[in-house]
C-alpha positions as CSV (number, residue, x, y, z in Angstrom):
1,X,16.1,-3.9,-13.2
2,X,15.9,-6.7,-10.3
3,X,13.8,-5.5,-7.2
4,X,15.8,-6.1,-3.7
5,X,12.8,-7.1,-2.2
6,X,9.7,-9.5,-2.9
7,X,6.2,-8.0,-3.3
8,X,4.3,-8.1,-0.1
9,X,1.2,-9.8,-0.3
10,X,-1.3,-8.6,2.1
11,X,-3.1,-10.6,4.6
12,X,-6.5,-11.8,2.8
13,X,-9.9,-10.4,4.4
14,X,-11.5,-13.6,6.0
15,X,-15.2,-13.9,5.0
16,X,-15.4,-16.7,8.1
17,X,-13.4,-17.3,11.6
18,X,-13.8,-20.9,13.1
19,X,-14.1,-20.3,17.3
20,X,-10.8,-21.0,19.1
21,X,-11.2,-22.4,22.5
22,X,-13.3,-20.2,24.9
23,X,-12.8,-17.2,22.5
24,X,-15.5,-14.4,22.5
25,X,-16.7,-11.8,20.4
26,X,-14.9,-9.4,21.8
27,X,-11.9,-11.4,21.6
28,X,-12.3,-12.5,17.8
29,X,-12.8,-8.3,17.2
30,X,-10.0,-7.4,18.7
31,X,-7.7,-9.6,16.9
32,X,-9.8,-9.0,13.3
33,X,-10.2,-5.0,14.1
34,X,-7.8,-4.3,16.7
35,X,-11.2,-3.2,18.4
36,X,-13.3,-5.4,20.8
37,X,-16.1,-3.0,20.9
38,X,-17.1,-4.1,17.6
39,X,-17.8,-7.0,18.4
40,X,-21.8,-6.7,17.7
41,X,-21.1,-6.0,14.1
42,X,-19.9,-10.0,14.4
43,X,-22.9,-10.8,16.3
44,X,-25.3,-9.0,13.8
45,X,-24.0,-10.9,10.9
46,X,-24.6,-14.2,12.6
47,X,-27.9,-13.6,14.7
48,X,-29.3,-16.6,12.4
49,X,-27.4,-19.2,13.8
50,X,-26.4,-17.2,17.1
51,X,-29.3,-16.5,19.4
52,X,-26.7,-15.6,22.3
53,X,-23.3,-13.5,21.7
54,X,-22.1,-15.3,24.9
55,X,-23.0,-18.7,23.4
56,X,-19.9,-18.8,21.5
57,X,-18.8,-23.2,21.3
58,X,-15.1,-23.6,19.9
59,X,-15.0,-24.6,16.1
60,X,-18.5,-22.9,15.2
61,X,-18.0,-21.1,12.1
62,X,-19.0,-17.1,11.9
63,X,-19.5,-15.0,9.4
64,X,-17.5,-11.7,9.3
65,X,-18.9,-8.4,8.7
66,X,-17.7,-6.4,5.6
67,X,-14.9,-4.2,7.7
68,X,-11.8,-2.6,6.4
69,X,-9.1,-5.0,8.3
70,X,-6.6,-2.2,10.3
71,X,-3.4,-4.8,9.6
72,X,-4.3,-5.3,5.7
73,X,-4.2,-1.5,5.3
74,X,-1.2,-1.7,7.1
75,X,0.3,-4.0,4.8
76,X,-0.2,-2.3,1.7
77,X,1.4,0.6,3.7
78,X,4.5,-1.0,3.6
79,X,4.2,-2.9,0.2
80,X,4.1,1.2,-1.1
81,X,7.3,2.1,0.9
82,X,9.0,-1.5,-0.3
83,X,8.4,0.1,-3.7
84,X,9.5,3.9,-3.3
85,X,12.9,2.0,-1.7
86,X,13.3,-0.1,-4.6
87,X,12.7,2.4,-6.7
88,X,14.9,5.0,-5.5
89,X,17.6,2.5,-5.8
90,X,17.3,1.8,-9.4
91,X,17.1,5.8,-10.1
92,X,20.3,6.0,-8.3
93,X,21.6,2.7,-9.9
94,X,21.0,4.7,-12.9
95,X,22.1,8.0,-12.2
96,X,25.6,6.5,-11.5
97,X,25.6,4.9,-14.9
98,X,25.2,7.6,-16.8
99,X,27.5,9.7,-14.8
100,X,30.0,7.0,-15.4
101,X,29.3,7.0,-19.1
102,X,30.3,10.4,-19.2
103,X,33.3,10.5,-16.7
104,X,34.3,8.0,-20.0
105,X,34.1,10.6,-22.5
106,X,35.6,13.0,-20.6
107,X,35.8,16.8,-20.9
108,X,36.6,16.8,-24.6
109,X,34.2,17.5,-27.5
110,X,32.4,13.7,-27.0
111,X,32.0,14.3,-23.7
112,X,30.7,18.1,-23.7
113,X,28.0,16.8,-26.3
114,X,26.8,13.9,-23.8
115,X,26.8,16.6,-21.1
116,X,25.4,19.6,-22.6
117,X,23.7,18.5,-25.7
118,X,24.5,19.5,-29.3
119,X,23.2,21.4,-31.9
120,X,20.2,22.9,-29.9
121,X,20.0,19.3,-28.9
122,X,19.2,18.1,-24.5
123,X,22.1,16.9,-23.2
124,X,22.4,14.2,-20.3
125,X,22.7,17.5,-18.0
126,X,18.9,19.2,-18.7
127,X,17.4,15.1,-18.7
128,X,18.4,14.0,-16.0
129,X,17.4,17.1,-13.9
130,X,14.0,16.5,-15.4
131,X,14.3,12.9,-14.5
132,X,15.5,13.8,-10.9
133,X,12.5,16.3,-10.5
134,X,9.7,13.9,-11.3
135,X,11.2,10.8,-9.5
136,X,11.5,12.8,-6.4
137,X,7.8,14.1,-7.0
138,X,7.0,10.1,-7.5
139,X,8.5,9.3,-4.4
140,X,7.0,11.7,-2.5
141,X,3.7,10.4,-3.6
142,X,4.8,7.4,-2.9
143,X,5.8,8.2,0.7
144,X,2.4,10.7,1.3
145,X,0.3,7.5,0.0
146,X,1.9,4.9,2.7
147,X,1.6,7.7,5.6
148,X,-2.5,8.3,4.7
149,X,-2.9,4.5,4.5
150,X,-1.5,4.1,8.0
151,X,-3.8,7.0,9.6
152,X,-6.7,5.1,8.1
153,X,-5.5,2.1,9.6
154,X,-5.5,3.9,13.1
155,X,-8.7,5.8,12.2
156,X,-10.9,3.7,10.0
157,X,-13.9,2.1,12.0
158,X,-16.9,1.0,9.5
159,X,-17.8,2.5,6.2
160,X,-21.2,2.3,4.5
161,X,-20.0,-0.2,1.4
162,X,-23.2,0.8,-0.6
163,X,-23.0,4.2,-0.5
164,X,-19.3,4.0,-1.2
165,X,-19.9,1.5,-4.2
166,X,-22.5,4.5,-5.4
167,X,-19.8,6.6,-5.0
168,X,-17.3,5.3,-6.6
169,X,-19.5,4.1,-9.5
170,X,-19.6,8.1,-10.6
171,X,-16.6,8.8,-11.1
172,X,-15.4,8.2,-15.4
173,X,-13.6,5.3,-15.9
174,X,-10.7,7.3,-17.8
């Protein structure tokens, strides 16, 4: 199978911005979380070497706050809907293979068998309705998972990483 598309890598999470010419907070927060408001949470992380938020001098090197980027969310959005595409292709792909393989047997006893099955056997007919079922419910999943991604791009503000970390750490591993 060759994908149709390359793998979308998504933008990295910066752990520093350098300070563009007579850029603010406000500005750098907007552009890192679509939200200028937040721009305090910048300010917090670098009160050690920032006494003044409106002290900002271009090329001085911040720290960024542990946020959940809006546009890397985003990304991987579309990276899942990139994949259900591709994927549906290659099912179809597929599907019209085998339905060519048994357009070449024809009607006759060969291609009866393919079709139906024999001897108690599944035939291409029963499989690939299976097949058809649990591709559709993949895609789906696949389509439901880039849709909640993008509300929590819209939605997602700032999330308590410690308690999420506790969390997460009690679920089984299996």
């Amino acid at each position: 199978m060759t994908m149709s598309s390359e793998p979308i890598e998504p933008p990295e999470r910066p752990e520093s911005i350098t300070v563009g010419p007579e850029e603010s907070l406000w500005q750098i927060a907007e552009k890192l979380f679509e939200d200028g408001s937040r721009w305090e949470r910048i300010y917090e992380a670098n009160r050690d070497v920032l006494g003044d938020p409106h002290a900002l001098r271009q090329g001085m090197r911040l720290r960024l706050p542990m946020e959940i980027y809006p546009a890397h969310v985003r990304s991987v959005a579309g990276a899942y809907d990139l994949e259900r595409n591709d994927l549906a292709t290659f099912v179809e792909d597929a599907m019209d293979d085998l339905n060519a393989i048994g357009d070449f047997w024809g009607g006759g006893k060969n291609g009866t068998t393919f079709f139906k099955g024999e001897g108690g056997g599944t035939g291409y007919e029963a499989v690939s309705g299976q097949i058809a079922k649990g591709v559709d419910a993949l895609l789906d999943a696949h389509d439901e998972i880039s849709k909640r991604l993008r509300k929590m791009a819209d939605r997602v503000q700032v999330t308590d990483w410690d308690n999420l970390i506790t969390i997460l750490s009690a679920f089984p591993d299996d």
